[in-house]
N, C-alpha and C positions, 0 to 999 in steps of 0.2 A: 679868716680869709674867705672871700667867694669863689666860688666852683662852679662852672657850667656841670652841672646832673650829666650832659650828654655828651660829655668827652671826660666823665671824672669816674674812674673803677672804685667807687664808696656807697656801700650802703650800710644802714645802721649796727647789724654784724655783721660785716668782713668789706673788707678795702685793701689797697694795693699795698707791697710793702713800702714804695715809696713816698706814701702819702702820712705815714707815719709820724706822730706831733702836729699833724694838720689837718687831718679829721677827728672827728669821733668814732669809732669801731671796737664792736668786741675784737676782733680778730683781725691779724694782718697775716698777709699770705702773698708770696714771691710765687707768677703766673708761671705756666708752662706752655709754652709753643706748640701750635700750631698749622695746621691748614685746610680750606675750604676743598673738598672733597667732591662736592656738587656742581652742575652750572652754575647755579646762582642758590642761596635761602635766603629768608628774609630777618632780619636785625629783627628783634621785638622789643616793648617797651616790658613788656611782662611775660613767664616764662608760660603760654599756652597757647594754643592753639588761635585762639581767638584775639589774642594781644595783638594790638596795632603794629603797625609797622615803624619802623626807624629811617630804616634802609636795607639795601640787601647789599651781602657778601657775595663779591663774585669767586669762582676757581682759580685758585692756584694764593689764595688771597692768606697774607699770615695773622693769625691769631694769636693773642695774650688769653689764657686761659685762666681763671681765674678757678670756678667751680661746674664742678659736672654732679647733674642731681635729678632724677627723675626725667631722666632722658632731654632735661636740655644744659648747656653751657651759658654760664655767665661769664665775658668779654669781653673785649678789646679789641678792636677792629686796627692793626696796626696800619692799615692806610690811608684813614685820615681820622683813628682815635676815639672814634662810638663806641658808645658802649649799649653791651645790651645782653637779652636772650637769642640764641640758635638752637637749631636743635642738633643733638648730638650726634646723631647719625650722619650728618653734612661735614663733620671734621674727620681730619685721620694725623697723620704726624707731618711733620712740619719737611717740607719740599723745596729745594732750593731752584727756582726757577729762572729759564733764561730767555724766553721771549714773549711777546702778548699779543693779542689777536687784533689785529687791526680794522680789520672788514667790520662792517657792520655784524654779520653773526658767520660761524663759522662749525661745518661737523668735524664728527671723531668719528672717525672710520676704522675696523678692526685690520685692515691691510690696507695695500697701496695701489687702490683704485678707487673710483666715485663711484661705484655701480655696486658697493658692496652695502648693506644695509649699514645704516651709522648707526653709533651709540649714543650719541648723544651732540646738543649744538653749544655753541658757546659765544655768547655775546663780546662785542668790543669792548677790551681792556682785561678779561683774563688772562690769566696767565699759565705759563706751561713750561714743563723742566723739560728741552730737548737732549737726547742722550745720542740722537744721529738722524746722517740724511739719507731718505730712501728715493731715488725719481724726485717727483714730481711733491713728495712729503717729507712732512718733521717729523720724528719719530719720538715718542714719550718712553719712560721707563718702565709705565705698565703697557707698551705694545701697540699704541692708539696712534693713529698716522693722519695727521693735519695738514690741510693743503697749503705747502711752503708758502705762496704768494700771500695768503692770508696774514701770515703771521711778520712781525718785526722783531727783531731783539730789545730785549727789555730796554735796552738804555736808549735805545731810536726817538729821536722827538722829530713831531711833526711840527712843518712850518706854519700850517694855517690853524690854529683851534679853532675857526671858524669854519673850515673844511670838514672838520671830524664833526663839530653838530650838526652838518650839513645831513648826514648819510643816517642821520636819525627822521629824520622829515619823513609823518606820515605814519612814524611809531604812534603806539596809543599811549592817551597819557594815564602813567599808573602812581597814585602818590605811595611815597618810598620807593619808588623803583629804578632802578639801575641798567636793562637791560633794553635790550631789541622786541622785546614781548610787550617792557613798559615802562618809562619812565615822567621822573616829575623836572620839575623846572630846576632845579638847582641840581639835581642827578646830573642834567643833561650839561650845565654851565660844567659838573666837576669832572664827568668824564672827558668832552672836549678840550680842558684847561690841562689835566693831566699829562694826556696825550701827546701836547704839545712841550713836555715838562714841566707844568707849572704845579703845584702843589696845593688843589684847593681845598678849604671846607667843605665840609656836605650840604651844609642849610643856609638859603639866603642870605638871615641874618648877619650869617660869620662872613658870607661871602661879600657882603657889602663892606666890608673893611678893608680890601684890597685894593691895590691902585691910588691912584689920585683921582678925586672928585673934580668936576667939571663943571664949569658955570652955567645956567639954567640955558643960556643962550649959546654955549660953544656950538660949533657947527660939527657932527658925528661921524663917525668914521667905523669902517667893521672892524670889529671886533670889540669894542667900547657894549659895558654890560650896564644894563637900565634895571633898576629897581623899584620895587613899590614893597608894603608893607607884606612879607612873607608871600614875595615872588619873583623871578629874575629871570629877564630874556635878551638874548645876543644880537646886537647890529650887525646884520648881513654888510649894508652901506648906511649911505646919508640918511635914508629913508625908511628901511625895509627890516622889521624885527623876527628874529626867530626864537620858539620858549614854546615849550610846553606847558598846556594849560588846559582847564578843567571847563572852558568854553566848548573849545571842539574837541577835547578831549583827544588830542594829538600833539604832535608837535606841525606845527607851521609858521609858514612864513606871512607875515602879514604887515600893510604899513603899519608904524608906529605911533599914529596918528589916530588912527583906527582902534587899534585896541587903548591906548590911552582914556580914547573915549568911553569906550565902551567899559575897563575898568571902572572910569571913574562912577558910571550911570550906575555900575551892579554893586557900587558901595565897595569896591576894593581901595576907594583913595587916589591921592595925585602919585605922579612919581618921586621918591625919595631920594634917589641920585641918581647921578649919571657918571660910573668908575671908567678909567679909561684905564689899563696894565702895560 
């Protein structure tokens, strides 16, 4: 059988127990639960410091644990299934969470006022266990008080996914990135899609298998997702594309027509579809 490497817990000793009869491994091992402790770490390909990126894990985010060795954890990203290196220090035990941050980024505040020095910010799409309400905040079960408005309850979907990449506009573009600090072009398609409850892949590639394709000539509409070979950016309207990308190293809005062009001249290729969901 074939395996995507990047959503399959196997390496040559040790793999998941369910993969059992269907890889090769010295050893199989039943994972241990987790949670994302941090604002955000980054997924690695390899377990150091200098290993590329994947993706990054945002807070409140659950993990399959597989092995912990020399201060990092080998993974499972249980929401949407990478696998990878973290480092250990970014996990603690596993958190049942009830809302997620909806704003573009969001602090943690030790009490129940903005004027208090925060602890820390949290990008859109984390998540957080509220245990009560204080004013004007959501209160966590280590004490951290988040501005109510900020936040939705986990299961809230938004109507526009084209609203939510909206409030990314003007982010810088970070490849593997996830957050408000920095994201790349299929980051921005999965957290958008999410949002709105849709359940995406992380990487272009997988992401172009959604939807039904479109005929070269259909006439566009927002929300309809345009691809080219390892990239992917969202129709605001008829005309008008939004993606991060490593031109202006942002997210923006630009005609479609425009960057088509300009892909095509930097040797990025034509477009590969055109998915409508």
């Amino acid at each position: 059988m074939s395996f995507d490497s990047r959503l399959t817990p196997a390496r040559a000793d040790l793999a998941a127990e369910h993969l059992r009869g269907q890889v090769e491994a010295a050893h199989f091992i039943e994972p241990s639960a987790a949670c994302v402790i941090q604002p955000s770490v980054a997924l690695r390909r390899r377990p150091e410091a200098a290993g590329s990126w994947e993706t990054q894990a945002l807070f409140g985010e659950a993990v399959a644990v597989y092995e912990g060795r020399d201060g990092w954890a080998w993974v499972q990203l249980q929401r949407d299934g990478y696998v990878g290196y973290l480092e250990g220090a970014a996990l603690g035990p596993p958190e049942a969470t009830t809302h997620r941050v909806a704003a573009l980024r969001t602090h943690a505040y030790p009490g129940a006022s903005i004027k208090l020095p925060h602890a820390f910010a949290l990008s859109l799409g984390a998540e957080i266990g509220v245990v009560e309400e204080s004013g004007d905040f959501l209160v966590d079960a280590q004490g951290r008080h988040f501005w109510k408005r900020h936040l939705v309850e986990r299961q809230a979907r938004e109507a526009d996914f084209v609203g939510v990449a909206e409030r990314f506009e003007h982010v810088p573009y970070l490849w593997g990135g996830r957050t408000s600090e920095g994201i790349d072009c299929s980051g921005l398609a999965q957290a958008a899609l999410r949002a709105a409850g849709i359940e995406a892949p992380r990487d272009s590639d997988m992401q172009e298998k959604m939807g039904t394709a479109l005929p070269p000539d259909a006439p566009l509409r927002r929300g309809d997702l345009v691809f080219w070979k390892g990239h992917v950016g969202l129709m605001r309207d008829m005309t008008n594309l939004l993606h991060a990308n490593g031109y202006h190293m942002a997210v923006v809005s630009e005609p479609l027509a425009e960057a088509q062009t300009r892909i095509a001249a930097s040797g990025g290729g034509q477009i590969t579809s055109i998915r409508r969901l």
